[in-house]
LUMDRENMI-786686 format. One record per residue (C-alpha): x, y negated, z. Coordinates in steps of 0.001 Angstrom, whole numbers, plus 524288, in hexadecimal, padded with zeros to 5 digits. Each point is the difference from the previous one (the first is absolute). Layout:
XYZ...
REM end
This chain:
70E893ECB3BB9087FDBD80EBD800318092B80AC88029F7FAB1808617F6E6808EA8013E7F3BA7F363802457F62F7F61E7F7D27FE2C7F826809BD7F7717F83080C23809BA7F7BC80A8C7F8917F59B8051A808137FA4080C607FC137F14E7FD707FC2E7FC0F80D8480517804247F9B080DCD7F6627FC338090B804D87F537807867FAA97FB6880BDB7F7787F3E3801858042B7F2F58041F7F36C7F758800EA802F77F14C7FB387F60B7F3F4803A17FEAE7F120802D47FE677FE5680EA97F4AC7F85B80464806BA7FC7C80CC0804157F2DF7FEE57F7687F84D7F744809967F3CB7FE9B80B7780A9F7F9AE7FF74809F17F50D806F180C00806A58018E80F587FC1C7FC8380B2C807468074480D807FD517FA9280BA3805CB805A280DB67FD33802E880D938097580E12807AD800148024880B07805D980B6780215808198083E80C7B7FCB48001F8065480F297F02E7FDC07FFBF7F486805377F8337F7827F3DD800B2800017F1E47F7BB802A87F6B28072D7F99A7F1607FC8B8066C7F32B7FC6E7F92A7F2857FEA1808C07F4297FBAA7FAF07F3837FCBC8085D7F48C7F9FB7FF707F2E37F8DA7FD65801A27F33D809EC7F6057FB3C80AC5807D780A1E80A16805097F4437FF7880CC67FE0D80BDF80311805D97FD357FAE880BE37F2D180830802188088580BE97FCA680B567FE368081C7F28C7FF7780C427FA6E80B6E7FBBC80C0D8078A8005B804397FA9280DBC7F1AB80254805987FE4080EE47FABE80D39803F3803B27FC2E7F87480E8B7F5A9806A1800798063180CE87FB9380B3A800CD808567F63A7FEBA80DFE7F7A480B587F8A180CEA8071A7FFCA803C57FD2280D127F221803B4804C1801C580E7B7F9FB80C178031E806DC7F8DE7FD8280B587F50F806FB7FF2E803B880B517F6AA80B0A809067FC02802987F7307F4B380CE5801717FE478091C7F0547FDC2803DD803AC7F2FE7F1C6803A77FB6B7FCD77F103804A080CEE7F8747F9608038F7FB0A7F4C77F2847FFF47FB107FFC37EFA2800707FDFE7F8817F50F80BCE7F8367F9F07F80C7FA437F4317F1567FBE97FB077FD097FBCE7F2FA7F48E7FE9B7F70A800AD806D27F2DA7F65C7FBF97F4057FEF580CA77F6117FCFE7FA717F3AF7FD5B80BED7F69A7FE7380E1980172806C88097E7F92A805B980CBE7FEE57F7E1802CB80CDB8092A7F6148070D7FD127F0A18051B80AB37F7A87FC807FF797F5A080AFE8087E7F3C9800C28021C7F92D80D397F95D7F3F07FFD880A097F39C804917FF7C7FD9480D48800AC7F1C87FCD97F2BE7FE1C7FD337F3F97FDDE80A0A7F994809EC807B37F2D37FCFE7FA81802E87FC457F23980415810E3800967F766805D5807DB7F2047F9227FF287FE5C802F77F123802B280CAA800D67F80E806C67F5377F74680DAB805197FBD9805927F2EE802FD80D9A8008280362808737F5BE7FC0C80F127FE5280BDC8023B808287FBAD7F833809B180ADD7F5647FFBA7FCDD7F4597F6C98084E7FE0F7F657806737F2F1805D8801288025480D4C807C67FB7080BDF80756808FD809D08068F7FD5D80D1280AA1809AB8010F806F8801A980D6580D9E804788013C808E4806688090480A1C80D10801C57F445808967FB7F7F6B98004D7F2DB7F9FA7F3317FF0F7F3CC7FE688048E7F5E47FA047F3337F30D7F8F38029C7F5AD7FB9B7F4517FC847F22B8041E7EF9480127800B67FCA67F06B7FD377F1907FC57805C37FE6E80D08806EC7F1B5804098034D801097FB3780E957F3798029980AD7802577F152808B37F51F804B180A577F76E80CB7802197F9A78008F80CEC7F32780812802AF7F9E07F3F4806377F0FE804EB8012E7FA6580A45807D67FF7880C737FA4B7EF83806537FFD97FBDD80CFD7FBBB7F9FB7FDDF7F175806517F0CF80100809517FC747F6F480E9C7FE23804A5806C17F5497F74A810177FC08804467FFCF7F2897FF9980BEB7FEB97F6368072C7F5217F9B080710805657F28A80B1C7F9D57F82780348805277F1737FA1F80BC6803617F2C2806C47FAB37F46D8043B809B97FCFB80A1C7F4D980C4B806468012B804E67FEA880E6F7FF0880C90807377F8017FF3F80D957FF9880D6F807787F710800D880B7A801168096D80BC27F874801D280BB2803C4808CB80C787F98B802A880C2B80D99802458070A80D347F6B9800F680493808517F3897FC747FD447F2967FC9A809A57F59A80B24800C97F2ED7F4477FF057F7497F4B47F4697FFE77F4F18001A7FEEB7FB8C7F91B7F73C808277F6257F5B67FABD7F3AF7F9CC7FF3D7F2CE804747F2BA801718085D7FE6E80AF0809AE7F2B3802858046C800F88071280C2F7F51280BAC802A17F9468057380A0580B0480A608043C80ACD7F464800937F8567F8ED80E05809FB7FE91809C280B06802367F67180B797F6207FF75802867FB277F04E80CDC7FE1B7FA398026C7F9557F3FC80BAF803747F5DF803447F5217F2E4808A6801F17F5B88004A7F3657F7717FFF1801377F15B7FF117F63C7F3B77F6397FF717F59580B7A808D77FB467FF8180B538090280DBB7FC1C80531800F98005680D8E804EB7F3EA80807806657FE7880B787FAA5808CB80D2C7F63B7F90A80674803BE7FAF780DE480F7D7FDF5807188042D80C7A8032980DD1800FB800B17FF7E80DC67F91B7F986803A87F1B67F46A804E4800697F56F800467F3317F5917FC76807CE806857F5EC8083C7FC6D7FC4F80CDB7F2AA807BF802087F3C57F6B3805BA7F95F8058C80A7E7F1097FAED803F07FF107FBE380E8F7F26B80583802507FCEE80EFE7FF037F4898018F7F48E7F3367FC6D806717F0BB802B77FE207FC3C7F90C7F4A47F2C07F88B802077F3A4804F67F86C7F9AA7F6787F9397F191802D47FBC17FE297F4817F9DA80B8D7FF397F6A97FFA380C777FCC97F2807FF807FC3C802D17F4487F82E80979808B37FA0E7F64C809917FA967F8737F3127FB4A809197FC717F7D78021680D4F7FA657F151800697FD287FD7D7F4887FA0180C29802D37F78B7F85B80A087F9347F3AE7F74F7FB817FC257FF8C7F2517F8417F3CE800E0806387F8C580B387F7D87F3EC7FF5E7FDC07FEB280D6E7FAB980F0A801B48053D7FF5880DB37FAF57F442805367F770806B18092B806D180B88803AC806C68016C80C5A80E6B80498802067FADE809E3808A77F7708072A7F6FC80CD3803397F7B98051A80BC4808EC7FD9380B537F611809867F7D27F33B80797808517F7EA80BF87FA38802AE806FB807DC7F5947F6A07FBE27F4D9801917F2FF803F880CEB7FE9D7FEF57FFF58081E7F1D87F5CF7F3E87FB358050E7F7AF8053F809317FB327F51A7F55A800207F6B67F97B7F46C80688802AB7F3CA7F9668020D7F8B680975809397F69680B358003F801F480E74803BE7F4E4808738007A7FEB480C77800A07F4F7808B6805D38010D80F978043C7F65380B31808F68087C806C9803067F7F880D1080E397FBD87FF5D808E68056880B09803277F23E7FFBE7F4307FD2B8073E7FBF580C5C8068180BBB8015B808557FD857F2F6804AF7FBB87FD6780F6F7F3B47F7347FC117FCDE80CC97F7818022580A0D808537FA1D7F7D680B7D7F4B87F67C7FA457FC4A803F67F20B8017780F03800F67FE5A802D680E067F5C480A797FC6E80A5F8087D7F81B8087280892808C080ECB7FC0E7FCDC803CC80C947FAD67F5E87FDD17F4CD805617F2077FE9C80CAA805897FBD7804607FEBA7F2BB806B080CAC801317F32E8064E8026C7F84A7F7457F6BA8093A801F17F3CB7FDB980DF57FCE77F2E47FDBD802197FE907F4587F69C8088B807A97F5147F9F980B63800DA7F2537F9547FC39805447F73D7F477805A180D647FA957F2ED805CE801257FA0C7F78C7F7E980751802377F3957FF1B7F2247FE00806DA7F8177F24B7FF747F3ED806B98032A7FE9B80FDE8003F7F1478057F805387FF5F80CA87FF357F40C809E58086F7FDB280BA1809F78097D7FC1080CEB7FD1D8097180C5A7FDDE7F3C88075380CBA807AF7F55A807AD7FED07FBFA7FD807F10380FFD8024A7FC028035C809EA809D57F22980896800E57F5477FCF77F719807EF7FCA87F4B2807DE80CEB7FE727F317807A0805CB7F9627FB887F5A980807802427F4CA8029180ED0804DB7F3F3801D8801C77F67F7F97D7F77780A3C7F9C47F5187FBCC7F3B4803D18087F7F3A57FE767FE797F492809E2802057F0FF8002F7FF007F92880C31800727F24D8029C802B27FB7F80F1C7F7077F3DA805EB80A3D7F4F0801C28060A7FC2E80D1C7FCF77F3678097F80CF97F8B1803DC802FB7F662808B1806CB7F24D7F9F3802777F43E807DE802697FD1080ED37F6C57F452803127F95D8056E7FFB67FF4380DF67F8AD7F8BC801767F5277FB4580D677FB697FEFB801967F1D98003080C9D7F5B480C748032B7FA127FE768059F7F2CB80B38807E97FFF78002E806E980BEA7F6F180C94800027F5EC8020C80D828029480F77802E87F3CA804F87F9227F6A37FCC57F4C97FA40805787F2D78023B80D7B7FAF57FA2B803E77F1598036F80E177FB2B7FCFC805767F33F8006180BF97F88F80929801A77F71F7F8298091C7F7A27F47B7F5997FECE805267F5B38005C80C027F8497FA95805027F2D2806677FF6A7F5A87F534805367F453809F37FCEC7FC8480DAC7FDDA7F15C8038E7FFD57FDFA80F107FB467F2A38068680A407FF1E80B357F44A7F72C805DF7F3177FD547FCD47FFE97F15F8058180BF37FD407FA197FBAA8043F7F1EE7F1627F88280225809557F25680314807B6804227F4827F5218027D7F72F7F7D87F3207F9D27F531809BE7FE8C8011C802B080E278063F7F36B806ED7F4E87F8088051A7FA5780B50806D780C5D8008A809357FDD07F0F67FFEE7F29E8025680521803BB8075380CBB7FDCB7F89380AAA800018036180F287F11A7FC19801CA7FD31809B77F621808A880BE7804337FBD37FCE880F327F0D97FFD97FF9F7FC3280DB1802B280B3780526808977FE5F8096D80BD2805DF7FBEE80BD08090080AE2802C5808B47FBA47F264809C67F4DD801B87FA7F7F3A37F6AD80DBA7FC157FBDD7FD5D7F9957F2D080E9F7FF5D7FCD48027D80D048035B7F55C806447F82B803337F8D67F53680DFB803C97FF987FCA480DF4803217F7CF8013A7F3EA80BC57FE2E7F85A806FE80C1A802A47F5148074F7F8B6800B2804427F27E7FCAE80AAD7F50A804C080B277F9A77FC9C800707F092802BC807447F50F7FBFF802A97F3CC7FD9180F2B7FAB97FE6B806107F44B7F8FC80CE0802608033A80C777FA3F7F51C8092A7FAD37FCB280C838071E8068480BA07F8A67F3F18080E800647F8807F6C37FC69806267FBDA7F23B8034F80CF57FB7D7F5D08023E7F3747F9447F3B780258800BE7F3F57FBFE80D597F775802647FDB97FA2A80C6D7FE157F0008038880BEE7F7FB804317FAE27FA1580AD4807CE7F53A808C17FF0F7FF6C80DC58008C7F3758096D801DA804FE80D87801D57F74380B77801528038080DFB800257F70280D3B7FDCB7FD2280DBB7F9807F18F80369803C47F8DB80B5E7F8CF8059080CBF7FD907F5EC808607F04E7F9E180343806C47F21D7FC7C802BF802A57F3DA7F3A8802D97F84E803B07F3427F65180E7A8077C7FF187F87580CB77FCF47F7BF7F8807F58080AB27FAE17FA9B808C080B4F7FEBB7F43E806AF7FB027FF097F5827F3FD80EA9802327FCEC7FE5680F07800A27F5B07FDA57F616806987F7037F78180B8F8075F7FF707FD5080DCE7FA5F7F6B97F8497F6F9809087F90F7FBB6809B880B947FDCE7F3B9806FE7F9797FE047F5007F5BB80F718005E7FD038008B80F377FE747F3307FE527F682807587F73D7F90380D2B807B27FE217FBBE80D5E7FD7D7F1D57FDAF7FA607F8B58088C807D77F5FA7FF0780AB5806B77FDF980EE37F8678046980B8B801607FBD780DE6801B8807EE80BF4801667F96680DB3802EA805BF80E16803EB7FBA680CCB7F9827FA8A80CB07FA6F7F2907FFCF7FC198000B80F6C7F1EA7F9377FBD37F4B4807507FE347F6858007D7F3537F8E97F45D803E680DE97F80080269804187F4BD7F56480CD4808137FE907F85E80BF87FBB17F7857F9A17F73E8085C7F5777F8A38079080EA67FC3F7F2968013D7FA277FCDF7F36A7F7C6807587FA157F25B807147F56D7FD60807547FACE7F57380E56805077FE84802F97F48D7F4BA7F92F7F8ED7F6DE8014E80A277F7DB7F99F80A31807467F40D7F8BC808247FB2B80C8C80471807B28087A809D37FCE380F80800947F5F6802A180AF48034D80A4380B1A7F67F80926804C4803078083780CA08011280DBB800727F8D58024880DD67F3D07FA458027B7FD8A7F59280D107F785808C7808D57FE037F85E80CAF8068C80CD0807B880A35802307F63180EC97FDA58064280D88801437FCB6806797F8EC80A507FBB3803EF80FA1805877FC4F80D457F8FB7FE0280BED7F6B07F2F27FE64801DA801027F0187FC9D808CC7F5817FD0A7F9CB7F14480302802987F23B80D657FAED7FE3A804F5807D37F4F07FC687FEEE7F036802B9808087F5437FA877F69D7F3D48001B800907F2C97FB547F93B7F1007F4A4808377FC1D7FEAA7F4D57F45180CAF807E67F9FB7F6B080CCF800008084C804C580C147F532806EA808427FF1F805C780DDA7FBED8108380164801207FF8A80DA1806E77FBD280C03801FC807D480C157F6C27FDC780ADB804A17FAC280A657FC9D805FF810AB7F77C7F9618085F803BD7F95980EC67F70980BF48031B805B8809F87F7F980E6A7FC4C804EC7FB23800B580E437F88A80DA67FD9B80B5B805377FA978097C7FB7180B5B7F7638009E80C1B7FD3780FA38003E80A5F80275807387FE6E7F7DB80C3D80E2E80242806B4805167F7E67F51C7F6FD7F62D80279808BC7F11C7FF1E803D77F81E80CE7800487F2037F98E80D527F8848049D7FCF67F281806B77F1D77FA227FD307F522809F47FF797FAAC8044C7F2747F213800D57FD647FBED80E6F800347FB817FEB57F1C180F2F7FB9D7FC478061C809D78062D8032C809327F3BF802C37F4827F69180C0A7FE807F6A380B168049F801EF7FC6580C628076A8058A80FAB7FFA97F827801467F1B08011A7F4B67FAF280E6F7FA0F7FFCE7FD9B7F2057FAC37F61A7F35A806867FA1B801667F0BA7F9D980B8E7F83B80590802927F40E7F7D07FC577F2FF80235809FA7F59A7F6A27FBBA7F1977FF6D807D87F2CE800D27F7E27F4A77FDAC802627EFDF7FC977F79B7F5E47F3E38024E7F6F08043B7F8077F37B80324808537F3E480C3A7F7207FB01809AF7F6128044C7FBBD7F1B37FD4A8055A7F265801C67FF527F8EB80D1F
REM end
């Protein structure tokens, strides 16, 4: 029961009172609990001090009350204690300054410039008050139905406006290495709070000081040439879609706005040139500009491109009607960071290049080059999609992402074990498809968890899984790879497929004073086949679902909206053209009895014996496809060309101090500047395709 004689307190809504931040802990899974964060500031001292309690939510509320008063004034009384110590603080400037009393006040009107506020019963439950706290401000910047904590004792009391949900920054570390003309992305994990609106202030300093004033503010610093050698410091401020800012970033004990700051542990290094890329760069600038783009380009080089107005590219480029994808295996960390990587499959690549902090601002700083409306990423590690590429590429490109993760191999059983895929437990890396927002809008996604799984599932699809058998899979295997039927077999479950259907949005320049533009539909699918020499059956068979699949979501968007669906599919296959994989993606089938006839893929690239995407020493083919349904009047301008063995070793091998001392087994001399390498971050090349469509109107499927 309180103390208080009135139940009733009017706050003055010209008062500003001090946040106290309100949200469901995600510490114990198996209990609903309530954190309460909030900073006081103790009348002998100029700073605010920080408080974090954390209760059941079914604790009554008097009970979490009566806690918070005994740990503040604990806490309180050895800051006191502290100051007469240390300073000329006098005792009396330190006493009587404890709290007797907490309650929490709900204002339920405004008027007369005043909050009346009744204390809410301290019978009820700690969470059934505090977790539906409403955060709609008004133009006063309290809402009009608010909750307050208010804190007595011997002085004023002490108000705070409970924030529910506050914007809150769970990680921010500067994880990669930081390269002149590179990109520098915080890896960051965000809760209720907007990327848009957080602040991030960069500094840089070539002394233990820092400047007062950054550098440079936005979410992506790209350090330049007069920053090498300089340390980098990173300083967040977390706001909601709102513009309300959340609680400081980090656990300092005092307030700050900026919270803890992050500071990088390598000073800003020489960013690599890349002639290649940057080449490619201008390439794709040029070919932007192209009146008639029907393959123009085919036979021009990305080298002859050095003299592109980069500027008028850019100004046409909106006036192209027309969809960029691109397609890239990026080498997982999962993998790389492995010993048989580092030791066996990559022993060519000096570790420093085999580092994903080294390879990530190389890898993002390409896919931004390319200005792409589609990006299909394989072997993406799940951190590194939510935590770098995800909020990179919504900063930076307004690109949303969906990712789907391979699925995991467990163990069941003890005689003996028996490894099998579990459905519902995620590998550590898989899929990544990003789209622009301003071309594209996300009708529905429908992701096969696993390929092998759906063909058993699937009538239209079951006897081909029934087919498999270990003579089959086994006939043309090399020695070096392990001939475990079983194994294979289960492996090539924990593969499956990002899809989605699009509806594409017309080009602002190009509708105005023409005609209305075609609503066209969109079938994109992107995914990465199982690897292994055993499993060319597996391939084929994933291959067949792949197929079946976006026809089949093709024929059912025909038949909702009425309009013509094309198809657009991406990802790595591991077989080359001449593979069954590769070209069952290019055959028909039926999808029902009602549709006997499948859309036909074409690819995108053409199968030139020398042509690669994939190289390591002893192995270089054409792993990766970018394919599409021409039969829907969806045609190919051009795709980026992609650089010779010769051309990558050219380009590396000038400068022959940084010539490559293979680890373990020697490398063939012709091997020694294959993928990855200090250009060229990824074991693949990147595929990048222009696409348009030549029909006049929208038609039935």
């Amino acid at each position: 029961m309180s103390t208080l004689a009135a139940t009733t307190v009017c706050i003055p809504s010209t008062l500003e009172p001090q946040p106290a931040y309100v949200y469901r802990s995600k510490s114990y899974e198996s209990s609903s609990r309530v954190c309460l964060e909030l900073f006081i500031q103790h009348p002998a001292g100029n700073s605010l001090t920080r408080f974090r309690f954390e209760r059941l939510a079914s604790e009554l509320l008097s009970a979490s009350l009566d806690r918070i008063v005994i740990s503040l004034n604990k806490t309180l009384e050895e800051k006191s204690k502290k100051r007469l110590k240390v300073s000329n603080v006098t005792d009396a400037q330190t006493q009587g300054f404890f709290i007797s009393e907490a309650q929490i006040l709900e204002g339920v009107d405004n008027e007369d410039s005043q909050i009346r506020c009744f204390e809410v019963p301290k019978s009820r439950a700690l969470g059934d008050v505090l977790l539906p706290v409403s955060d709609t401000l008004s133009s006063n910047g309290l809402s009009s139905r608010s909750l307050f904590l208010r804190l007595y004792g011997p002085t004023e009391p002490l108000t705070f406006r409970l924030i529910s949900n506050p914007a809150r920054i769970h990680t921010c570390r500067l994880d990669t290495l930081p390269m002149t003309n590179y990109p520098v992305v915080p890896f960051v994990e965000l809760e209720d709070a907007s990327l848009m609106h957080c602040e991030f202030l960069w500094f840089v300093s070539k002394s233990t000081s820092w400047p007062s004033e950054p550098c440079h503010t936005g979410f992506i610093f790209t350090p330049r040439p007069e920053h090498l050698g300089c340390r980098l410091r990173l300083r967040v401020c977390p706001r909601n879609a709102n513009g309300q800012m959340g609680l400081p970033y980090g656990t300092m004990r005092q307030w700050s706005k900026y919270g803890e700051p992050i500071d990088c542990k390598w000073p800003v290094a020489l960013g690599p040139k890349q002639p290649f890329h940057e080449h490619s760069f201008d390439y794709k600038l040029w070919v932007s500009v192209l009146a008639d783009a029907v393959r123009v380009a085919e036979n021009v080089t990305v080298f002859d491109k050095q003299q592109v107005d980069r500027s008028k590219a850019f100004e046409t480029r909106a006036a192209v009607d027309r969809l960029r994808v691109v397609s890239y295996n990026l080498l997982a960390d999962l993998y790389s960071s492995t010993e048989a990587a580092r030791d066996i499959i990559f022993r060519h690549c000096p570790l420093e290049y085999l580092d994903q902090k080294y390879r990530l601002p190389l890898i993002l700083r390409e896919v931004l080059s390319y200005h792409a409306d589609l990006i299909c990423l394989q072997e993406v590690d799940g951190s590194v999609f939510s935590k770098y590429f995800k909020p990179a590429l919504d900063y930076a490109a307004g690109m949303n992402g969906i990712y789907l993760s391979k699925r995991a191999l467990t163990q069941v059983g003890n005689d003996p074990p028996r490894t099998t895929v579990s459905l519902d437990v995620e590998k550590g890396e898989g899929c990544a498809l990003f789209y622009n927002r301003s071309r594209l809008e996300l009708i529905r996604d429908a992701n096969i968890l696993s390929l092998m799984t759906y063909a058993e599932n699937e009538p239209m699809l079951s006897e081909l899984v029934q087919s498999i058998s270990e003579e089959v899979t086994t006939k043309h295997v090399p020695e070096i790879f392990s001939r475990d039927f079983e194994t294979s077999r289960v492996k090539s479950y924990t593969h499956g497929l990002v899809t989605a259907l699009f509806r594409l949005k017309p080009v602002p320049s190009v509708a105005v004073n023409k005609e209305p533009p075609v609503d066209r539909l969109l079938v994109v699918g992107n995914t990465h086949f199982y690897f292994h020499p055993v499993a060319d059956y597996f391939r084929y068979v994933q291959a067949r679902v792949v197929r079946y699949h976006l026809n089949k979501m093709a024929v059912a968007a025909s038949a909702e909206f009425g309009l013509s669906v094309s198809i657009l599919l991406c990802g790595d296959i591991n077989q080359s053209p001449e593979g069954p994989a590769y070209q069952a993606l290019l055959e028909t089938e039926a999808i029902s009895s009602t549709h006997p006839v499948s859309l036909s893929l074409k690819s995108a690239y053409g199968s030139n014996a020398d042509s690669f995407t994939n190289w390591v020493p002893g192995f270089y083919a054409l792993l990766d496809v970018i394919m599409y349904s021409p039969a829907t009047g969806m045609t190919c301008l051009q795709t980026l060309p992609l650089c010779s063995r010769d051309e990558i070793t050219r380009l590396l091998s000038h400068d022959a101090e940084c010539k490559p001392v293979p680890r373990g087994e020697p490398v063939d001399e012709q091997d020694l500047y294959a993928l990855p390498n200090a250009q060229f971050p990824s074991d693949h090349l990147s595929l990048v395709a222009d696409f348009t469509w030549h029909d006049k109107e929208s038609s039935g499927h």
